[in-house]
C-alpha positions in Angstrom: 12.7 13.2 21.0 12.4 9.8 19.3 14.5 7.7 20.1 16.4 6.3 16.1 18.6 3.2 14.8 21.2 5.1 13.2 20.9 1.7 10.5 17.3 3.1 9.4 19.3 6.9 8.9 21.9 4.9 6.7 19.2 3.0 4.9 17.1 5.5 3.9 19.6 7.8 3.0 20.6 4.6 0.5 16.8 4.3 -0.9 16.2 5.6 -4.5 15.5 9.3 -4.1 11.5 8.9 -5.1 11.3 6.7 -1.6 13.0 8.6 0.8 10.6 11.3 1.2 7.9 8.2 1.6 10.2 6.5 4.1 10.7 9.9 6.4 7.1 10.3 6.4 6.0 6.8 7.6 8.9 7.0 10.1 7.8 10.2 11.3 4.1 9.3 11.9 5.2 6.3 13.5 6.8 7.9 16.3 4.5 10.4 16.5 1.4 7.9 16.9 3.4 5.3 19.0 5.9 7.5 21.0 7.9 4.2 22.5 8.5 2.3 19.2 11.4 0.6 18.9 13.2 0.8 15.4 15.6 -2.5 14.3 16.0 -3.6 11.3 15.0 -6.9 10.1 15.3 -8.9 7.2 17.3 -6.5 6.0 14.8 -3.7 6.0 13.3 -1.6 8.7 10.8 -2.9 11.6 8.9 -0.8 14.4 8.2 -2.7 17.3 5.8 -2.0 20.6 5.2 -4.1 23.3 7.7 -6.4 22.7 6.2 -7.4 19.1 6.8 -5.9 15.6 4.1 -3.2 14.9 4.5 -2.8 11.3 7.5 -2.2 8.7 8.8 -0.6 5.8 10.7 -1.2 2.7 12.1 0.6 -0.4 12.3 -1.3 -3.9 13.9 -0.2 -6.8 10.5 1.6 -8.1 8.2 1.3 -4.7 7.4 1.5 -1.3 5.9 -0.8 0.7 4.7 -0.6 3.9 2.6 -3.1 6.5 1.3 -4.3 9.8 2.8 -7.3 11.2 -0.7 -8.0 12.6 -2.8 -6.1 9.8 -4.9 -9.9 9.0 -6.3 -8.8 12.3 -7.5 -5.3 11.4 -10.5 -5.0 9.7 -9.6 -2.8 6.3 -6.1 -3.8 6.1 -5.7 -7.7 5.9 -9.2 -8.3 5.0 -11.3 -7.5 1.5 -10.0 -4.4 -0.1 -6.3 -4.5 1.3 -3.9 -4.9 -2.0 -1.8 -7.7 -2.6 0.3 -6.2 -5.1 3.5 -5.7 -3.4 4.2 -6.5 -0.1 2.7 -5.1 2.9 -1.1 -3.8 2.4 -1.1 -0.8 0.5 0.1 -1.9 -3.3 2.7 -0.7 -4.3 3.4 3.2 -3.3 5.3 5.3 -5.2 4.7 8.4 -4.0 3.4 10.3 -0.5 -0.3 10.1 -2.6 -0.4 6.8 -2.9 -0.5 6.4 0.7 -4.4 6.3 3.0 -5.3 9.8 4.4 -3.3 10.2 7.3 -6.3 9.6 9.7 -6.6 6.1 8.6 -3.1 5.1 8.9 -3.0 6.8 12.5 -6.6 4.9 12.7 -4.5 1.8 11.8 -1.9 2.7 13.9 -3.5 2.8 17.3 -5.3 -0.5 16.5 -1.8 -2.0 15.7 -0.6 -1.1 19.0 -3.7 -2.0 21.0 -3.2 -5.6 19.2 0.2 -5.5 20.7 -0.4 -4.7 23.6 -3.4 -7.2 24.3 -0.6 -10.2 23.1 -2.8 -11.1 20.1 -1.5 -13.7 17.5 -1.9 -14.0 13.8 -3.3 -17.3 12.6 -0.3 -19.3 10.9 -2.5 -19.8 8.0 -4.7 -16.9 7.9 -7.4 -17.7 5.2 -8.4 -14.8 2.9 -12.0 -14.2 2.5 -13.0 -14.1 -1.1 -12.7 -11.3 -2.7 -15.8 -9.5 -4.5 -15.7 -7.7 -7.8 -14.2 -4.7 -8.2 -16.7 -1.6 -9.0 -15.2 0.1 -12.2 -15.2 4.1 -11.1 -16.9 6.5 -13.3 -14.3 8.2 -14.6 -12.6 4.7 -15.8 -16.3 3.5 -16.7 -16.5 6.8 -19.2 -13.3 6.6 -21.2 -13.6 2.5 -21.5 -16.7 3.7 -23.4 -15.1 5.6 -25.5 -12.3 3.4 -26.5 -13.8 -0.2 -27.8 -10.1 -1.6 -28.0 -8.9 -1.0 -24.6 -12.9 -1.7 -23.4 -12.4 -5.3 -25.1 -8.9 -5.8 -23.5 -10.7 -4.5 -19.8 -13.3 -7.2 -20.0 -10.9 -9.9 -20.9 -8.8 -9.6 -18.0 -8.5 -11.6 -14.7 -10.9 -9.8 -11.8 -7.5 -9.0 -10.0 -6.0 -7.0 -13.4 -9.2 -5.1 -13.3 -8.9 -4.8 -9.6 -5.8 -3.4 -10.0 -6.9 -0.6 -12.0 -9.9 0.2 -10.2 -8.3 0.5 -6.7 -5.8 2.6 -8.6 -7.7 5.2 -10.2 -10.3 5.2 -7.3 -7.3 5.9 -4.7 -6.4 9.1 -6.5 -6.9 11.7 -3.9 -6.8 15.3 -6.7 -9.5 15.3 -9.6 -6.2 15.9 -11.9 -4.5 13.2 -10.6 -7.4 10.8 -11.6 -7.6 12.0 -14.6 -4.1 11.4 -15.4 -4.1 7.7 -13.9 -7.4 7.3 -16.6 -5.7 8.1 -19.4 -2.9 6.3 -18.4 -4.8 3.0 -17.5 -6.5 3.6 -21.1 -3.3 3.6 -23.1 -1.8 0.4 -21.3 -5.2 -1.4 -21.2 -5.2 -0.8 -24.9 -1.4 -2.5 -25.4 -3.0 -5.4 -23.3 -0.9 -3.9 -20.2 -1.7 -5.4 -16.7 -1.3 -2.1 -14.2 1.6 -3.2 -13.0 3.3 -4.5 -16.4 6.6 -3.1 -15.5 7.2 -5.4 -12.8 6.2 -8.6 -14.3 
């Protein structure tokens, strides 16, 4: 059995009820990826670590989850072009179990984690970030920007990282109905002049 720090039990147990099902799962696929993790909390949130180094943590907001790699600048797909910097850890901002990666590419993630652990590696102080290309608009957001010259107007006129934001959004959407809805949604706030994450602003 895996061995818990009763302070994670107490702290998910305190996390709005939309994270603690998010919270049980990462905790659970931790342990069952990395088998000798070591929970402690940190910072006042929860930390896994292996091989005498973090391996990644987690951490319940009033709206979101976030979750990261300690070493994940070193992991191709996770620090690098394409990770999210919305929130922080690497994966935006999640506020539900499907706004999380398919399971086999956070075990994927996982294993590389551990093998960076184990190895001793070291994250840069300053890590640069690479530049970051343009986001590709997904069809389905493409279509109904089309359709709507107000919200199509507002769209071009933002930043590239506000119409990144959207774009990684809808494009993450893992259920045809659940990329629908995120489209209509992203068309209604585009039109008000919304960023995609407006409420936290």
């Amino acid at each position: 059995m895996p061995v818990t720090d009763p302070r994670i039990d107490a702290y998910i147990d305190k996390a709005a009820p939309f994270a603690q099902p998010i919270l049980r799962h990462l905790r659970a696929l931790v342990h069952a990826i990395c088998p000798d993790v070591v929970e402690t909390i940190k910072w006042g949130f929860p930390h896994f670590m292996h091989a005498g180094a973090i391996l990644c943590s987690m951490a319940a907001f009033k709206q979101h989850v976030a979750f990261g790699f300690w070493k994940g600048a070193l992991i191709e797909g996770v620090g690098g072009p394409g990770s999210r910097h919305d929130a922080m850890g690497q994966f935006g901002r999640i506020g539900s179990l499907d706004d999380l990666p398919a399971k086999r590419t956070l075990v994927s993630i996982l294993r590389k984690a551990m093998t960076l652990n184990e190895q001793g590696a070291t994250v840069p102080a300053r890590a640069r970030k690479a530049p970051r290309d343009e986001a590709e608009v997904p069809e389905a957001l493409a279509a109904a920007l089309k359709r709507n010259a107000k919200a199509r107007k507002t769209f071009e006129a933002f930043a590239p990282s506000h119409r990144r934001e959207y774009c990684e959004w809808i494009a993450e959407a893992k259920r045809d109905d659940t990329r629908e809805q995120r489209v209509a949604q992203a068309i209604e706030w585009i039109a008000e002049g919304k960023q995609r994450n407006w409420k936290y602003c």
